[in-house]
C-alpha positions as CSV (number, residue, x, y, z in Angstrom):
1,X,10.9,-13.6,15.6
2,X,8.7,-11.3,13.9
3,X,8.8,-7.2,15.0
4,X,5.9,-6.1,13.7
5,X,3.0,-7.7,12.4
6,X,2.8,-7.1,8.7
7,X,-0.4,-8.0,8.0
8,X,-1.5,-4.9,10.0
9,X,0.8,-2.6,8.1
10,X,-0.5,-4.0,4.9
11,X,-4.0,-2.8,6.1
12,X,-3.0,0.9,7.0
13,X,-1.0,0.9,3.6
14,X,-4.2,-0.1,1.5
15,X,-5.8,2.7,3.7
16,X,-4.0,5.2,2.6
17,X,-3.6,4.3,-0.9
18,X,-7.4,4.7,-1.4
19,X,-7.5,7.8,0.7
20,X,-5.0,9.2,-1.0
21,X,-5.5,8.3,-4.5
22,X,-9.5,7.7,-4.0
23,X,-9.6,11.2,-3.3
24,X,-7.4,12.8,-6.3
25,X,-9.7,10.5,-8.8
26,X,-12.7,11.4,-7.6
27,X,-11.6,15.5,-7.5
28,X,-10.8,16.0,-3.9
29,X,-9.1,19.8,-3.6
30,X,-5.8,18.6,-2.3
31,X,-4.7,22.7,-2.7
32,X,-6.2,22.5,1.0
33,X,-3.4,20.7,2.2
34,X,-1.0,21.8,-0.4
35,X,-0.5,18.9,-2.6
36,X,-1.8,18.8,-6.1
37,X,-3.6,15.7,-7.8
38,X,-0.2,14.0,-8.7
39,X,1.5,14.5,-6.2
40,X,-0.9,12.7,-4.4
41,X,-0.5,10.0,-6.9
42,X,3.0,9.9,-6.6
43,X,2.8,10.0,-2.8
44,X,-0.1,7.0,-3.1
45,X,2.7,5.1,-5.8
46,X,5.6,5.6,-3.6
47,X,3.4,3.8,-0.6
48,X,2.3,0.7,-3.1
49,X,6.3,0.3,-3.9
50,X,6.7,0.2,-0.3
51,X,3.9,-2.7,0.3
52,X,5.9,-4.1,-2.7
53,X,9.3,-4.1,-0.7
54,X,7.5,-5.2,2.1
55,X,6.4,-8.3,0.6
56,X,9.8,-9.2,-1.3
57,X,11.5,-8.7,2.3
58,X,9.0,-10.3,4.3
59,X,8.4,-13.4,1.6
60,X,10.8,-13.3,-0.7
61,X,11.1,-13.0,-4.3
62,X,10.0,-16.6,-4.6
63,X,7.2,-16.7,-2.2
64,X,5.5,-13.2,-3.4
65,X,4.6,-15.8,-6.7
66,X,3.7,-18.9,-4.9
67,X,0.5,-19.7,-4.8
68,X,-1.6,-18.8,-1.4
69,X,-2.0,-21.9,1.0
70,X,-5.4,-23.3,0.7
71,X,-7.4,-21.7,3.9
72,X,-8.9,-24.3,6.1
73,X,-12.5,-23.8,6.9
């Protein structure tokens, strides 16, 4: 039985990976909020590891290779 919906936090993850690392490419003043450019890129890597880890637990090692199933339309 699933707990969560992964998708979903997949989503919010992608969100926040180009918030956070949109804006310390394109020059946002992090200083405002006390966090330089890389820590914001450190803070936007340590939340693509976790998408990572989500993947390998939710999938598996062998299904985050597989090919995608064929979407019916």
């Amino acid at each position: 039985m699933k707990c969560f919906n992964t998708n979903a936090l997949h989503n919010l993850l992608n969100t926040l990976i180009a918030i956070i690392c949109g804006g310390a490419l394109a020059g946002f003043d992090w200083t405002l909020f006390g966090v330089g450019d890389r820590t914001a890129l450190q803070i936007s890597g340590a939340i693509a590891l976790a998408k990572i880890i989500v993947n390998a637990v939710r999938d598996g090692p062998r299904g985050m290779v597989a090919p995608s199933p064929a979407r019916e339309t």
